[in-house]
SENU-672093 format. One record per residue: residue in three letters; x, y, z of N, C-alpha, C in turn. Coordinates in steps of 0.2 Angstrom, whole numbers, plus 5000, padded with zeros to 4 digits. Layout:
N
ALAXYZXYZXYZ/...
This chain:
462
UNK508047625368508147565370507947515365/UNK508547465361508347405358508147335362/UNK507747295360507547265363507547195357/UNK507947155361507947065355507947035359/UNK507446965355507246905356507846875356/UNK508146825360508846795360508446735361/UNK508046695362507946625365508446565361/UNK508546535365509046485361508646425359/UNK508046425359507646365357506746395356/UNK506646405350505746425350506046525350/UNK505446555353505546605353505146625361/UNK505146695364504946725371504946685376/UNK505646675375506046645383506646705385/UNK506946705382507546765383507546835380/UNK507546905383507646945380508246975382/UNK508547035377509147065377508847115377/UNK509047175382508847255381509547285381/UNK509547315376510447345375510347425376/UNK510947435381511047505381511647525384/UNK512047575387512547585390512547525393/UNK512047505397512147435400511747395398/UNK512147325396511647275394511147255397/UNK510747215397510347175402510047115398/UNK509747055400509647005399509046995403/UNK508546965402507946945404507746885404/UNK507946865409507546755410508546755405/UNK508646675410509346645405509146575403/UNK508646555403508346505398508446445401/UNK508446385398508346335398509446295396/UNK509346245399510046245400510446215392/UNK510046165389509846145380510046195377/UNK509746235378509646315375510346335374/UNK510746345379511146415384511646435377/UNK511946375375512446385369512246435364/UNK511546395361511346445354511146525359/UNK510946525365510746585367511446615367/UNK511946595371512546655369512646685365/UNK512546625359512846655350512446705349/UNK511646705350511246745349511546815353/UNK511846845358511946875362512546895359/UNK513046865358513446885356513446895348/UNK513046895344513046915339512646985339/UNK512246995344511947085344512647125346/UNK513047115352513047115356514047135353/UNK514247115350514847095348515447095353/UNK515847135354516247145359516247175364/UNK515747205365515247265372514947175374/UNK515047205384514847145389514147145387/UNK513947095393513347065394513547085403/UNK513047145403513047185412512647135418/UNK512047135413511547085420511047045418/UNK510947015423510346975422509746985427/UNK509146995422508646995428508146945426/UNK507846895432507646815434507146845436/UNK506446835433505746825437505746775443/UNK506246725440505846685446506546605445/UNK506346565451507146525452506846445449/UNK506446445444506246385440506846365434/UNK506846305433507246275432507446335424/UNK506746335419506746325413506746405410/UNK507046455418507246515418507946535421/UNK508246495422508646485427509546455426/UNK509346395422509846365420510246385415/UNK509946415412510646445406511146485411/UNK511046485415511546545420512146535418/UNK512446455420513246445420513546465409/UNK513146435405513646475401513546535399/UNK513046585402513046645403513646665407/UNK513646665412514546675417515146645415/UNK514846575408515646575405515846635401/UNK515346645398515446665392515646735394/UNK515246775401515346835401515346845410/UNK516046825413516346815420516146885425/UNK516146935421515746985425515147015425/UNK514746965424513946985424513546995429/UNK513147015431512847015439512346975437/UNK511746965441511146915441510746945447/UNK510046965446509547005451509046975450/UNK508746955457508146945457507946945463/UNK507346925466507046915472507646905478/UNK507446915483507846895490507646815492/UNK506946805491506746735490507146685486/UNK507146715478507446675474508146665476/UNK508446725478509046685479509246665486/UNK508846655489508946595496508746535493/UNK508146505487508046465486508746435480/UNK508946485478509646445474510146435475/UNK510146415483510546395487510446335490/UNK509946315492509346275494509746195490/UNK510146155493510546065489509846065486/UNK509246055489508546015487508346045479/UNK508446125476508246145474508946155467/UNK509346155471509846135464509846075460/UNK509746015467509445955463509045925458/UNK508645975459507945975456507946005448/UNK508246075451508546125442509146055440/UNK509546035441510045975437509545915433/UNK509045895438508645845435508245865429/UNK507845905433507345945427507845925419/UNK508245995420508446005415508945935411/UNK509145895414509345845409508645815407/UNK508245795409507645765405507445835400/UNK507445895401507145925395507645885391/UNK508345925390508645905385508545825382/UNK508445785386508345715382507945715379/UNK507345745381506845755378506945805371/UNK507145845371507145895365507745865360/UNK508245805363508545805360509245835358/UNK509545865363509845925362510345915368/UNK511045905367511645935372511345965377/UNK511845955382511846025389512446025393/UNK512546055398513146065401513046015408/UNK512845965408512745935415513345915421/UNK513945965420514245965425514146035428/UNK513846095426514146155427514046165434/UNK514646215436514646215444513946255447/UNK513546215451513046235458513046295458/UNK513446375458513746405461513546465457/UNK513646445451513546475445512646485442/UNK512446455447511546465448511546525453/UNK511846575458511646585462511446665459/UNK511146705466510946765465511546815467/UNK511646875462512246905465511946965470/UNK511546995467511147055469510347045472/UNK510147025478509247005478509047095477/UNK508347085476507947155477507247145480/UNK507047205483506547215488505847215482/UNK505447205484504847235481504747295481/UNK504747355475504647425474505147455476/UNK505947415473506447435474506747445467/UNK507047535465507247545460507847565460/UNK508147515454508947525455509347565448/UNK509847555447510247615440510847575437/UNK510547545433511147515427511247545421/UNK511947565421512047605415511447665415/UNK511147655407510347715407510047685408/UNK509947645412508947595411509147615421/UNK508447655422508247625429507647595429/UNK507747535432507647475434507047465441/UNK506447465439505847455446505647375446/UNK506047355451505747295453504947285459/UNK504847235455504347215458503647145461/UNK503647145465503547065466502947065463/UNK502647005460502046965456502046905457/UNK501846885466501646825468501246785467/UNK501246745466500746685462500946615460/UNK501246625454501646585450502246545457/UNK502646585460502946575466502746625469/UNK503246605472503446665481503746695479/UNK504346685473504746745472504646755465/UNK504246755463503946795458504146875458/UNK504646875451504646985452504446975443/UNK504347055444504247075437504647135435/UNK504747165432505247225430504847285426/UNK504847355429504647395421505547435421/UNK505647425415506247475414506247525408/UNK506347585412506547655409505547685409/UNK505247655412504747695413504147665408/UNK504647625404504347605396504147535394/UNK504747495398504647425395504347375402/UNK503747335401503847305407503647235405/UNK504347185409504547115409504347075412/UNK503647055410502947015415503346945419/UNK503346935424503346865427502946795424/UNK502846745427502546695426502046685427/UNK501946745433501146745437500746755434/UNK500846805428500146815425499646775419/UNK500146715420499946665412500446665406/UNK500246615404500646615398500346595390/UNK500146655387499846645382500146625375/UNK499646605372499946555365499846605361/UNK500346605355500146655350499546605344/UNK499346585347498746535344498046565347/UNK498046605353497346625358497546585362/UNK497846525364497946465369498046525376/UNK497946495383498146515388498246465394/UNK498846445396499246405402499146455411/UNK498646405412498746455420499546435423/UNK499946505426500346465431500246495438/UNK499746495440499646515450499846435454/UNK500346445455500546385458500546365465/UNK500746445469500446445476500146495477/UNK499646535472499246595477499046605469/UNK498246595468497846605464497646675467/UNK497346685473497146765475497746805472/UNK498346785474498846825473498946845467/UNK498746795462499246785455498646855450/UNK497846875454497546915452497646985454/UNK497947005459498347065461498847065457/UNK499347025456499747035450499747085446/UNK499147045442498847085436498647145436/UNK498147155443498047225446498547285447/UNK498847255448499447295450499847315443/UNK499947265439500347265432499947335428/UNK499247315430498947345424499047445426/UNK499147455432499147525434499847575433/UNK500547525430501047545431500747565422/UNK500447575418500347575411501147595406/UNK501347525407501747525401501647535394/UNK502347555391502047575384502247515382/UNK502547465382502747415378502747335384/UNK502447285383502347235389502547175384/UNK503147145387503447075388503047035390/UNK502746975390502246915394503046855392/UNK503046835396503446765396503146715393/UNK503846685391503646615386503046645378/UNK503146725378502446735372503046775367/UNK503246855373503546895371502946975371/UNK503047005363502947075365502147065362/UNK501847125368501147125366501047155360/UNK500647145355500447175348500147235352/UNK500247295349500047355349499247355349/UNK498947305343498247305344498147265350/UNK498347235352498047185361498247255366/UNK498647295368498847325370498447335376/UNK497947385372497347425378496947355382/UNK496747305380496347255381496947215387/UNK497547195383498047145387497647125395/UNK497647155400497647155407496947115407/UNK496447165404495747155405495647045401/UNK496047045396496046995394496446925396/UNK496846955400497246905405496946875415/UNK496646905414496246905420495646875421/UNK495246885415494746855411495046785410/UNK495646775409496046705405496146665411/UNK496146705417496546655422495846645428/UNK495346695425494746655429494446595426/UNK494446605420494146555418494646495417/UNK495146505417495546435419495446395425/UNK495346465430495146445438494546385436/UNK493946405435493346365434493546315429/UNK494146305423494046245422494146205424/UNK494746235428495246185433494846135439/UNK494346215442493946175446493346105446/UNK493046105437492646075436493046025433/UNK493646025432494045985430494145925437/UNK494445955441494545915449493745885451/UNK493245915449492645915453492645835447/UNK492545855442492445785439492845715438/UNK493445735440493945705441494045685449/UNK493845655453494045655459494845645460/UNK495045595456495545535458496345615456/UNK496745605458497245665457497645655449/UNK497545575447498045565441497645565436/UNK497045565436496545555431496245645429/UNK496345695434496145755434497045755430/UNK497645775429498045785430497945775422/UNK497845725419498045695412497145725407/UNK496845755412496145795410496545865409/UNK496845895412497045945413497645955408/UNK497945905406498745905401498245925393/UNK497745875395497245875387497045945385/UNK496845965390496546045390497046105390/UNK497646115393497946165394498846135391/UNK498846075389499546065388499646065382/UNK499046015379499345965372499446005368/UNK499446055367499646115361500346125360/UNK500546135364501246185368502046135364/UNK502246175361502946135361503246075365/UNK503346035367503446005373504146015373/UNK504646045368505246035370505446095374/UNK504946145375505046215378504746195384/UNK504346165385503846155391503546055394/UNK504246035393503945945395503445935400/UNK503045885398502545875402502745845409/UNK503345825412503445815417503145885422/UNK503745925418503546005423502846035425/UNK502346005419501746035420501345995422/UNK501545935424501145885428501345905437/UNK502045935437502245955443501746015444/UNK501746065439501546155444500846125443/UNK500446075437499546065440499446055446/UNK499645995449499845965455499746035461/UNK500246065458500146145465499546175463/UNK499446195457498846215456498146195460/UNK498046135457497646085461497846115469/UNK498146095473498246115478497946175481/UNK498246235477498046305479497246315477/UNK496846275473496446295473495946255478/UNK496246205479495846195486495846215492/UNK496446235491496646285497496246375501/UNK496246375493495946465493495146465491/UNK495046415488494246405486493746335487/UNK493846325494493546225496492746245497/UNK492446305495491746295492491746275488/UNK492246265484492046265475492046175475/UNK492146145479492446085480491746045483/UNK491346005484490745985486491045915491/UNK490845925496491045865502490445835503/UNK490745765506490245745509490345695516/UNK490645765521490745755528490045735531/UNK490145695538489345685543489745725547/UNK489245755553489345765560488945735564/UNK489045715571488745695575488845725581/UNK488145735587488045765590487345755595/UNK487545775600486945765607486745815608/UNK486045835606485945885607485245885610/UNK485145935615484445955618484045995613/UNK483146005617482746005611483046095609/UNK483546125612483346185610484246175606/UNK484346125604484946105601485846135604/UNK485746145613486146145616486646095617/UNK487246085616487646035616488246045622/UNK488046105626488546085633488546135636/UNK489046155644488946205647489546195650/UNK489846255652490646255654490946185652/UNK490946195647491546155645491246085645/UNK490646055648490445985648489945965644/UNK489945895642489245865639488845885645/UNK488045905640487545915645487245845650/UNK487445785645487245715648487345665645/UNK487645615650488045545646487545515645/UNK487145485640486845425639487245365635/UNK487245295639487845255636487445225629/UNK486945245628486645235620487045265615/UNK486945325617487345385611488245375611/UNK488445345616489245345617489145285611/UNK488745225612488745165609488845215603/UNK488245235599488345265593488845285590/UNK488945345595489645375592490445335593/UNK490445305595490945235592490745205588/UNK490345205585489945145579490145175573/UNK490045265575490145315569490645335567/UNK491245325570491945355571492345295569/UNK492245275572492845205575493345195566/UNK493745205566494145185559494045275555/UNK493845305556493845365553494045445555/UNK494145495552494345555553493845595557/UNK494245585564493645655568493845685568/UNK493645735568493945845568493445855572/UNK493845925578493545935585493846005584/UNK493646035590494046095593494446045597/UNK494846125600495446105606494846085611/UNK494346125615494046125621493746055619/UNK493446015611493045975614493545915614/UNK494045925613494645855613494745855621/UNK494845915624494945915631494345905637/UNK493745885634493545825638493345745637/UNK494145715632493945665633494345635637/UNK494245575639494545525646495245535647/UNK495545585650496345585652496545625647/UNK496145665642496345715637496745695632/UNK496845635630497045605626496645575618/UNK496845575615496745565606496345495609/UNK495645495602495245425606495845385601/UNK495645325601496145245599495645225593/UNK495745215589495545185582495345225578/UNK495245315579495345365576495845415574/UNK495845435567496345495566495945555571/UNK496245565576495945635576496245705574/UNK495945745572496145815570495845865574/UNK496445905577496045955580496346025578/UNK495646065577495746135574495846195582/UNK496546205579496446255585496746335583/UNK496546375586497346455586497846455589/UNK497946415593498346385598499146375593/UNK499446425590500046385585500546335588/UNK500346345596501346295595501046235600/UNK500146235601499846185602500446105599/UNK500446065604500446005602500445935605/UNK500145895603499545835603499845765601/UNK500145745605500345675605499945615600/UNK499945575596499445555593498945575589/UNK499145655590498445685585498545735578/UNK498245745574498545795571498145865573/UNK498745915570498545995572498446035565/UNK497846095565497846105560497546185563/UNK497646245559497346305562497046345558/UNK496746325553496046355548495646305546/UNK495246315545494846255541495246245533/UNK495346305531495746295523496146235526/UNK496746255532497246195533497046125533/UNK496246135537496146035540495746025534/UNK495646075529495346025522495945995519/UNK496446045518497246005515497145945516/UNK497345935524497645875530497245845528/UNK496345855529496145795527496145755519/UNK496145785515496345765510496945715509/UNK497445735511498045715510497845625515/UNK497745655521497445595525496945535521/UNK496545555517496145505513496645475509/UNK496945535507497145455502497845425504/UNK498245445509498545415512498245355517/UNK497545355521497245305523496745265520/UNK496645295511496145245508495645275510/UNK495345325513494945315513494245375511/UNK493645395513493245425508493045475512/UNK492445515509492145595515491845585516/UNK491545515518491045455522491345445529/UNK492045445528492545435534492645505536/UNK492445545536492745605539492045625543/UNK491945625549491445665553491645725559/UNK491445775561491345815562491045805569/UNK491545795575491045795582490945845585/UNK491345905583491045985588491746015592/UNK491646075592491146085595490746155592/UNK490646185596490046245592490346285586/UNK490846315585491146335581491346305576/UNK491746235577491746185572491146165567/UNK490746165573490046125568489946155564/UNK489846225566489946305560490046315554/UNK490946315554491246305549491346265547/UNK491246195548491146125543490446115540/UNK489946165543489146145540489146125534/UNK489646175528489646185522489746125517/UNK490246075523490546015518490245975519/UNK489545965525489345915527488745895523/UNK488345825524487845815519487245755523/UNK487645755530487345705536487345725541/UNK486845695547487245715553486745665556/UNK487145635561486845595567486645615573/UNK486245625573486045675580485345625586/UNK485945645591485545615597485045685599/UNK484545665599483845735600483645695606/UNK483745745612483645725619483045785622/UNK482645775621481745785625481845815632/UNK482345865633482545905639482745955635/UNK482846025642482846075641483446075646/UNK484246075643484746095648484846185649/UNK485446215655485746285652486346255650/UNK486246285643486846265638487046335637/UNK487746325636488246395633488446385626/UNK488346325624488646305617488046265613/UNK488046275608487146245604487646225595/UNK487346185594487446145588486946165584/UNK487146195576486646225572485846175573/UNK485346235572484846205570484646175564/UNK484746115563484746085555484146105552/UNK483446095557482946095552482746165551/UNK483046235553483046275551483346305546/UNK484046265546484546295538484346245534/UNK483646205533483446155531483446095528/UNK483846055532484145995532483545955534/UNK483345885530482845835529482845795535/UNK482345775539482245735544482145665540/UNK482845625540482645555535482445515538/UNK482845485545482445445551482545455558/UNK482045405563482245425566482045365571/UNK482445355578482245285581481645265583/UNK481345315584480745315589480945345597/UNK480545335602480845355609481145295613/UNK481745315616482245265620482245295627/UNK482645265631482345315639482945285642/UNK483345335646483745325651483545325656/UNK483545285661483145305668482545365665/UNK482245415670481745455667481845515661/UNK482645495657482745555651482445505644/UNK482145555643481845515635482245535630/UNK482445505624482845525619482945475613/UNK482945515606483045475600483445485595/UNK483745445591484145445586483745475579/UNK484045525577483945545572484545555566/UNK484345555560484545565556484345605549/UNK485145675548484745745544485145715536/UNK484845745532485145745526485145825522/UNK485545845519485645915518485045905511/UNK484745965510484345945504484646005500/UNK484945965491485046015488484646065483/UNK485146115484484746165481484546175475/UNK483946205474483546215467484046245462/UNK484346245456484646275452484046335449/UNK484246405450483646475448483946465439/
């Protein structure tokens, strides 16, 4: 099995494995496609070009397709089942046309910006841990989600295996570019995976071939690369709250290096954007909030019984419109359904977390993991302007639960009775949250009760 670098611009963008059947790896960038044919056709000379196989349906992998199928009309193209629904997708053709004329402007360099749509598509999809027979290369495809959805990778003949984008993209400088763009847990099973098939020879995209001396290490040190990207990422967001200011923190650290004509900062401002995303999504401990919650609670911090408040006092209702009004509540399903005619209150976003999927609420949003309603919320702040001052947590027991962790307040009506309660509000002063103030005694008719207020205390660094 030979194996050549064809890229048409830089180097470990395109590969050629030549054998009874040709095959091509990644078709490059659309700028590129010309000088990549001539490369192809000069290994190659008047023996075809059999197939191509695509990691994945990104623009600057992808594009070179149409003067691939000029140049050689019987070619096949394989990739994910994914990838080829999505290279049919008007949204996603439009998006590969765009891209790719800005790279070119930017690198300076012709392209073919009329080639037909059609000429992107996939001929053959493949399953995950499906092996197919071209010419003498049998071919194991298989999925390496992360980078995308349809992330695959290839080992061929037993020998060679053709990394996707999930695993990173290393500089031959030590440099390392994360790409988990929807699935960081995923994009480290990847690697897990990759590293047990033990190829004798490993492709990394965008690099090319591992040194023999990296070899034994390769896995152990790319995984190492993408955790601690993980935390840069994170402490990068953490200190950068605002999304544009993290973004241009993030271009400084993992971009400024890089070629910009193989890799334009538009694109890599788009897949941080996701990254960002995914990492709030799969790790919102790592992310520090500062939710309130409020709550009526008896002295044994009971908050209600068959489905009802244990008791109206029009003090604490005052309150709790005082607390809310203009801001994000997040509830359960059961505590949304006892308010007045079961309706979303008025002056608030509400959010209600439910399991309920085909659940739907007039006025309200719906969300069913907390992962979900951190997005929403998120999205919702900066859509409403507004902060995680604004976002309080009304219950019900479950909910208080799983938001305790983001919280850093809570307003609690402490009511000097003992109801039967089926649902109770954590104990604050026992997970050890501070008693900062508190009203003194107030009285409804014969119920005593006071306004308190907890503050989370932070913990001692060991």
């Amino acid at each position: 099995m030979t194996v050549i670098d064809v890229s048409g611009c830089g180097s470990g963008a395109v590969f050629l494995i030549k054998g009874k059947a040709n095959l091509l790896f990644e078709a490059g960038m659309a700028y590129a496609a010309d000088q990549m044919v001539e490369n192809i056709k000069r290994e190659l000379g008047d023996a075809e070009l059999d197939a191509v196989l695509l990691s994945h349906s990104h623009y600057d992998h992808v594009a070179g397709l149409p003067a691939v199928r000029k140049a050689w009309p019987g070619v096949k193209t394989y990739a994910s089942e994914r990838a080829k629904e999505i290279l049919v997708k008007p949204g996603a053709l439009k998006t590969i046309r765009r891209l790719s004329g800005e790279a070119a402007e930017a690198a300076g360099l012709p392209w073919d910006s009329e080639y037909d749509d059609a000429d992107l598509q996939i001929d053959v999809s493949l399953e995950d841990g499906e092996t197919i027979e071209l010419g003498d290369h049998t071919i194991y495809a298989f999925a390496t989600i992360g980078h995308t959805k349809c992330s695959m990778s290839y080992l061929i003949d037993d020998e060679l295996m053709l990394c996707s984008e999930t695993v990173g993209v290393m500089g031959h400088d030590g440099s390392y570019m994360p790409s988990f763009l929807v699935d960081y847990k995923a994009a480290e099973e990847s690697i897990e995976y990759s590293s047990e098939l033990d190829a004798k020879e490993i492709i990394l995209n965008h690099y090319g071939f591992v040194s023999e001396a990296d070899k034994a290490a390769i896995w152990d040190v790319l995984m190492q690369k993408l955790r601690d990207s993980r935390d840069v990422m994170i402490d990068i967001m953490n200190r950068f709250p605002e999304e544009e200011a993290a973004l241009r923190e993030m271009e400084r650290v993992f971009h400024s290096h890089v070629d910009k004509k193989e890799q334009p900062d538009e694109a890599f401002y788009i897949n941080a954007a996701s990254m960002m995303k995914t990492l709030k999504r799969q790790f919102p401990e790592r992310f520090p909030r500062h939710f309130q919650l409020i709550a009526a609670v008896d002295r044994n911090w009971g908050i209600g019984n068959k489905g009802q408040m244990l008791t109206v006092i029009p003090a604490d209702q005052k309150l709790f419109r005082q607390e809310t009004m203009g801001k994000i509540i997040v509830m359960g399903y059961k505590t949304f359904l006892t308010f007045p005619a079961q309706r979303p209150l008025d002056g608030r976003i509400n959010l209600i977390l439910t399991k309920k999927k085909a659940l739907s609420v007039k006025g309200a949003e719906i969300c069913h993991s907390v992962e979900e309603a951190l997005v929403r919320i998120d999205e919702l702040k900066q859509e409403k302007h507004l902060t995680d001052v604004d976002v309080v947590i009304i219950g019900g027991e479950s909910i208080y639960r799983q938001f305790l962790p983001f919280c850093d307040t809570a307003q609690i009506t402490w009511i000097d009775f003992s109801y039967v309660a089926d649902t109770h509000m954590v104990d604050l002063e026992k997970e050890g949250w501070e008693l900062v103030r508190r009203s003194g005694e107030q009285t409804f008719f014969n119920l005593c009760y006071e306004f308190r207020e907890y503050r989370k205390l932070e913990k001692e660094s060991l």
